[in-house]
Each structure stands twice: as C-alpha cells, then as structure tokens.
N, C-alpha and C positions, 0 to 999 in steps of 0.2 A: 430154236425149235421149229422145225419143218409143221405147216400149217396141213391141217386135213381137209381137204375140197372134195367137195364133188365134180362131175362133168358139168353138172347144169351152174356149183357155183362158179367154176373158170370160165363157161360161157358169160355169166354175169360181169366179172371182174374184167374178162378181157374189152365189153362194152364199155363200162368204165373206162377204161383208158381210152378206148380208140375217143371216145367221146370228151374226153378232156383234151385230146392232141388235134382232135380238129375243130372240135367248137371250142372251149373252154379255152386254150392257150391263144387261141385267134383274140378273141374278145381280152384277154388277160393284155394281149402285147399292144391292142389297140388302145387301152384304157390307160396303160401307162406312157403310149407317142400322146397321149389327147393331156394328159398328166402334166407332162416335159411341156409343154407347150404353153403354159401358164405361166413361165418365166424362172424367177428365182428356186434351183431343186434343194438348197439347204434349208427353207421354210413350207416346202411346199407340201401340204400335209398327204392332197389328193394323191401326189407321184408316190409320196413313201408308203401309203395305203394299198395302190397301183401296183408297186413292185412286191409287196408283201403279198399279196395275191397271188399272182405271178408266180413268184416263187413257193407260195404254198400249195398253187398246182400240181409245178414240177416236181417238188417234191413227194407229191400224194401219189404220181405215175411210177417213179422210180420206184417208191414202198409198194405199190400191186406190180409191178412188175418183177421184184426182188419175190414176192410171195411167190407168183406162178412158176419162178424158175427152180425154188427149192420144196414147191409142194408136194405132199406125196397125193396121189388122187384114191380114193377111197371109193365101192361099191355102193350104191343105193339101196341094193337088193335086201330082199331080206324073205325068207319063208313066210307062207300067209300066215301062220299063227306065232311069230317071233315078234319082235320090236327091234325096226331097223332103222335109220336114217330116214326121218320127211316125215315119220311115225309119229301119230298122235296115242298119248298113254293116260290112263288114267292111274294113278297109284292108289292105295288106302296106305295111310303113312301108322301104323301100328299105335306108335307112342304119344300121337297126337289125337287118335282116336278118327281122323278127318280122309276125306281124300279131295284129291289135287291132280290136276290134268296139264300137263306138258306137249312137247314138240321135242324129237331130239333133229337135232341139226352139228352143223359142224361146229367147229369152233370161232371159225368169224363171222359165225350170225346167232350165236349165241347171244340170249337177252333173259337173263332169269326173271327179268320184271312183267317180262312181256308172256312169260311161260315157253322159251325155248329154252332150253336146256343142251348145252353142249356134248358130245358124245366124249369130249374128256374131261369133263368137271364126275366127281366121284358119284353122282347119283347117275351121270348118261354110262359113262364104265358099269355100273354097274347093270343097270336095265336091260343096254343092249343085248341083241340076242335071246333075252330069254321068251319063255311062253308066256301066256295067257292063265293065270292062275298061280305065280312061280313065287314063292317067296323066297327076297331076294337079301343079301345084306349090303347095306351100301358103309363102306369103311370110309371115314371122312379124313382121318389121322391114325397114328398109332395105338393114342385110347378111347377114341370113340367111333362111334358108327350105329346105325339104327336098319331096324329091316322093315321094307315095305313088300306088298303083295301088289300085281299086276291084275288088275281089275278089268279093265277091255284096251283093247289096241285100235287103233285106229289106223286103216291103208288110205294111203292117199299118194296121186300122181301131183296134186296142186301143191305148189311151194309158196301158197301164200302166208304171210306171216299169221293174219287171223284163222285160219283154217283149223287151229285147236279148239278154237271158241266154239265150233259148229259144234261138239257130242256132249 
C-alpha cells in the first residue's frame, strides 16, 4: 500500500535518514570495531548487540527510503471552513452523547492514543473535507457505522503533535 505524506512529512523522513547514515551508522560501525576488539565473537554478547544495532539501522533507512520512493504525496490544503490535513476537529460523537477532539494527519503519524487520527482510518475518510456543522457518517464495516457532527475546526500551520490539546 503506497503511504500518504505530506511535503513537510518527507522533509521529516528524508532527515531521518540523512541522520542515521551519517551519525547513526558512524557510531553503530564504531561500536561494533570497539565490540570485535574484546576477543572471543562466539561469546561476545557486546559484538552481537553491536551488530543487531547496526543492522537495525540499516534496515530502518532502507524501510523510509522504500516508503519515499513509492509514496504518493498528498495536499495540505484545505478551504478555511473544511477539515483538511494538520486540522485540528472537534466531533460530538451522537451515540455517545460526548464530544472528542482529534488531529487528522497522515497515515504514519497517526496515533489514535494520542488523538491523531489518520486521514485513512474510517473516521479521518470520513471527516475529511467536510464543513463546519456537517453531519457526517462514519462506515466502520459493512454493518456498522455511526454519525458524528463537526463542531469547530481547527487551522493550523504548526505540526506539532500536542497542538490539538490547545482548543
């Protein structure tokens, strides 16, 4: 599945890497020569901790660098009275009686703990785009789904993760 970014997430990702190929794997190949150096490698716990490192680096560059080559890059934008990406929402959830404040974000900063909400988990599909007032239904499956109403929107150019807390 092709991942949805933004410009500002593959600026993030690409730092990521640069900074694991020049700090991170520097420190990773020096920690496993300082490893080896301690003698016997079939006991050596430090080397084989060393190299698991190591290799769980390289591995974590090749996974964001596989994402950035097949992602599709997706708009930030959004009309000032819609709910677009970076958008902080307030919902009133109908059947709960309650309401609930999110972030829609992409999908690899989604954290429903956290109150981001994915723009492809069934309640960010759903949201997106709409107004200010809209009631909306969000389909979870084939036999359920519940409708919430969009209670205030939130603009925002800050991508900080806490920034829904703030309304």
């Amino acid at each position: 599945m092709k991942e949805k970014l933004t410009k500002s997430d593959v600026e993030k990702i690409e730092a990521e890497i640069e900074h694991r190929k020049l700090v991170v794997r520097k420190e990773a190949i020096a920690a496993v020569k300082e490893a080896r150096a301690h003698g016997d490698l079939s006991e050596n716990f430090e080397y084989h901790a060393a190299k698991k490192d190591k290799n769980s680096n390289e591995s974590r560059i090749r996974y964001l660098e596989k994402m950035l080559k097949t992602a599709e890059i997706v708009d930030e934008y959004s009309g000032e009275d819609e709910v677009g990406i970076n958008n902080g929402v307030e919902l009133y959830m109908e059947d709960d009686d309650e309401t609930e404040s999110y972030r829609l974000v992409t999908s690899v900063r989604g954290n429903s703990l956290n109150g981001l909400i994915s723009i492809d988990s069934p309640l960010g599909k759903a949201v997106l785009g709409k107004k200010l007032n809209d009631r909306v239904y969000v389909r979870v499956n084939d036999s359920y789904g519940y409708y919430v109403v969009i209670k205030k929107i939130i603009k925002t150019n800050d991508e900080s993760d806490d920034q829904i807390r703030r309304f």
